[in-house]
C-alpha positions in Angstrom: 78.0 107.2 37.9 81.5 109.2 37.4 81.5 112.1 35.2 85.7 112.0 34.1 87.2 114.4 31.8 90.1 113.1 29.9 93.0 115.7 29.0 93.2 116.9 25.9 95.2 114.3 23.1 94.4 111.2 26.0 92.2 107.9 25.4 90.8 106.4 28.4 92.2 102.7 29.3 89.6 101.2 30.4 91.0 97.9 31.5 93.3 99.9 33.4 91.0 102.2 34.9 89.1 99.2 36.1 92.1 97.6 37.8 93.2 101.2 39.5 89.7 101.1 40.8 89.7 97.7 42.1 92.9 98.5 44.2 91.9 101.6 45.4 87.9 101.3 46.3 85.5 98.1 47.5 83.4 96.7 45.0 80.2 98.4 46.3 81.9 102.0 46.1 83.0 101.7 42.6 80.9 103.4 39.8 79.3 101.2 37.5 78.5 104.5 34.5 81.0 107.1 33.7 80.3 109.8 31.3 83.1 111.5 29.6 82.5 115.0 29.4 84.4 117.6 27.8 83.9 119.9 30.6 82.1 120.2 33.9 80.0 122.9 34.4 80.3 124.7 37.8 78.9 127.4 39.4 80.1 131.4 40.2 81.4 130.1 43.4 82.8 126.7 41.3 80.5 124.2 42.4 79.7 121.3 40.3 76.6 121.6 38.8 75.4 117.8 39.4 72.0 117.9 39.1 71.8 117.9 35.2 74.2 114.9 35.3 72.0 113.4 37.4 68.7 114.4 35.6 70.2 113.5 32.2 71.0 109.9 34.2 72.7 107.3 32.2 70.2 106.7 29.1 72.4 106.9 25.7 69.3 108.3 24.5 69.5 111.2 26.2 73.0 111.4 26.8 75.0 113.1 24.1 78.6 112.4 25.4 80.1 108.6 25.5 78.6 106.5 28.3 80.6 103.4 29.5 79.0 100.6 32.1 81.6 98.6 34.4 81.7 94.7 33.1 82.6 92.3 35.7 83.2 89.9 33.0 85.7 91.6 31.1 87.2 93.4 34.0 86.7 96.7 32.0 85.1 99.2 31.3 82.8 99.3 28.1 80.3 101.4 25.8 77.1 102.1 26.9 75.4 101.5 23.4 71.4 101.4 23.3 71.0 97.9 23.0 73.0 97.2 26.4 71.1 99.7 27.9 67.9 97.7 26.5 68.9 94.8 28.1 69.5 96.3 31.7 66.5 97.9 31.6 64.8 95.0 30.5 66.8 92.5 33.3 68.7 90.5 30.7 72.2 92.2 32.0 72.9 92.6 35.6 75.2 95.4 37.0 
């Protein structure tokens, strides 16, 4: 997972994100979540504080910010809604 915050007034292209990805990493190093945030939280000494991102995982249930899961089949990006995360829990959609 990829925590990404957009600048302010700018829509993520996800399609386009997707193809900047594929140029620039192998298929195994690419994320399959992101979670736009509107800020990351960091520490005195401006550390990211990762380990409520990765506590909070990538359940849209307990995720209050837009969650997006890499589809191969669309070469994009898309949402994360709770029925697509039912069905990758549940094996029916494969990463």
């Amino acid at each position: 997972m990829a925590a990404l915050v957009l600048r302010p007034g700018r829509s993520l292209d996800a399609a386009g994100l997707y193809r900047h990805l594929e140029r620039l990493l192998a298929p195994y190093a690419r994320p399959r979540f992101l979670r736009l945030r509107e800020h990351l939280e960091v520490t005195e000494t401006f550390k990211l504080l990762k380990l409520r991102l990765a506590r909070d995982g990538c359940d849209p249930a307990r995720v209050p910010e837009p969650l997006l899961v890499l589809d191969e089949s669309v070469r994009a990006f898309v949402p994360l809604d709770p029925e697509r995360w039912q069905r990758l829990c549940d094996g029916r959609l494969r990463l």
